[in-house]
N, C-alpha and C positions, 0 to 999 in steps of 0.2 A: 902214520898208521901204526907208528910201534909205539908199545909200553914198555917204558924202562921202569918208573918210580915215582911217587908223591912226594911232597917235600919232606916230609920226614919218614919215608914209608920205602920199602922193598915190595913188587907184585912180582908176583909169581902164576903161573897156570899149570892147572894139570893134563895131560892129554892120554890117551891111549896110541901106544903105535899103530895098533890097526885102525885106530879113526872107531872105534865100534863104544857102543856104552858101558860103561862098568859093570865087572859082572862080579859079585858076589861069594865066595867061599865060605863052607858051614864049618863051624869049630866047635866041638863040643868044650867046654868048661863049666865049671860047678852045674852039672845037669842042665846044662841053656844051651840053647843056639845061639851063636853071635857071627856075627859077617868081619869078616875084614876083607879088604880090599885087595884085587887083583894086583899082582907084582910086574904085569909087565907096561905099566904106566912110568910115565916119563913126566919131570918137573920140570919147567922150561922157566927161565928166566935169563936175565942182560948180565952179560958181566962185567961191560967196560960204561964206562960212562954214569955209574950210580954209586949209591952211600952204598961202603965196603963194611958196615956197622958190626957190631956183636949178634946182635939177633940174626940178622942174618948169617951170618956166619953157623951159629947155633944150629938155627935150623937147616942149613941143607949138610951138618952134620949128624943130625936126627933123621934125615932122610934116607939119608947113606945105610944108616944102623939098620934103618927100619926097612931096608930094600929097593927104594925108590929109586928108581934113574933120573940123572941129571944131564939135559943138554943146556949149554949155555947160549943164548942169541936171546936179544929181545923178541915177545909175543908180540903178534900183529892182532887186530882189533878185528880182522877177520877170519882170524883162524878158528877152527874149530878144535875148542877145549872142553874137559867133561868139569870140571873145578877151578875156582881161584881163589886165589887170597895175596893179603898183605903181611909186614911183620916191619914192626917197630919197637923200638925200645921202651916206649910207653906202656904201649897196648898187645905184647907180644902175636900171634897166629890171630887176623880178624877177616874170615870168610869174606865170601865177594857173592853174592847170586844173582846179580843182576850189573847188567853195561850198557848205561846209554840205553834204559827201560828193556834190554833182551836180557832173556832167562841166561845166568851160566846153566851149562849141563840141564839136569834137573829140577833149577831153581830154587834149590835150598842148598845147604852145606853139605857138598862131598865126604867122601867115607874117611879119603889121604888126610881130609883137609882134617878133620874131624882128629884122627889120629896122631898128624904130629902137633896138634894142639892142643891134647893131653900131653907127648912126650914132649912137648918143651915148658910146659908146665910144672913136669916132674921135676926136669932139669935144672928151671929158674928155686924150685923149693928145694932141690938137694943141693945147691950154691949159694942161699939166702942166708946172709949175717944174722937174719932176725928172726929165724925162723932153726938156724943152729948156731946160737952163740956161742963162742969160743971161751973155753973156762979158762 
């Protein structure tokens, strides 16, 4: 009943400490409302027994930046989580909204998941050889 990993992939899930559903915060920028995601959600993943890769590593340092808690333990398939996703070195941050035909969370991509999938985006283009070649 736990998830550690795919063969070439890191999972991870998002939960709320209160067990309650994501709640929403309004931010003004350039004249818009934009939501980011509540800070007291917690990223849960394995830490013994799986690929110790770069991506991963990346990302639950992107997490950290961005406020997110980390507990380390494999998820169980019956827990209740509001998001999930994967990370590999292929395909960097690749949402999860469904397990075994049940919705995650809301059934589409969470707001965390959403978020560090632009910030490792950024990260992989401000470290890209091809993208800033060295003169």
């Amino acid at each position: 009943g736990k998830i550690y990993e795919g063969m070439t992939s890191n999972f991870y899930v998002i939960a709320s400490r209160r067990r309650s559903n994501l709640i929403l915060h309004k931010k003004i920028a350039s004249g818009k409302e934009q939501a980011r995601p509540r800070n007291d959600m917690i990223l849960i993943t394995a830490q013994r027994g799986i690929l110790l890769g770069v991506t991963r590593k990346a990302v639950l340092k992107l997490a950290r930046e961005q406020g997110l808690h980390i507990k380390y333990r494999a998820p169980l398939l019956n827990d209740s989580f509001d998001e999930a996703f994967l990370t590999s070195s292929s395909r960097g941050v690749v949402p999860i909204i469904s397990i075994d035909d049940k919705s995650v969370g809301q059934g589409g991509v969470g707001a965390w998941t959403k978020r560090l999938s632009q910030a490792y985006q950024v990260y992989i283009q401000a470290r890209s050889e091809f993208l800033n070649p060295k003169k």
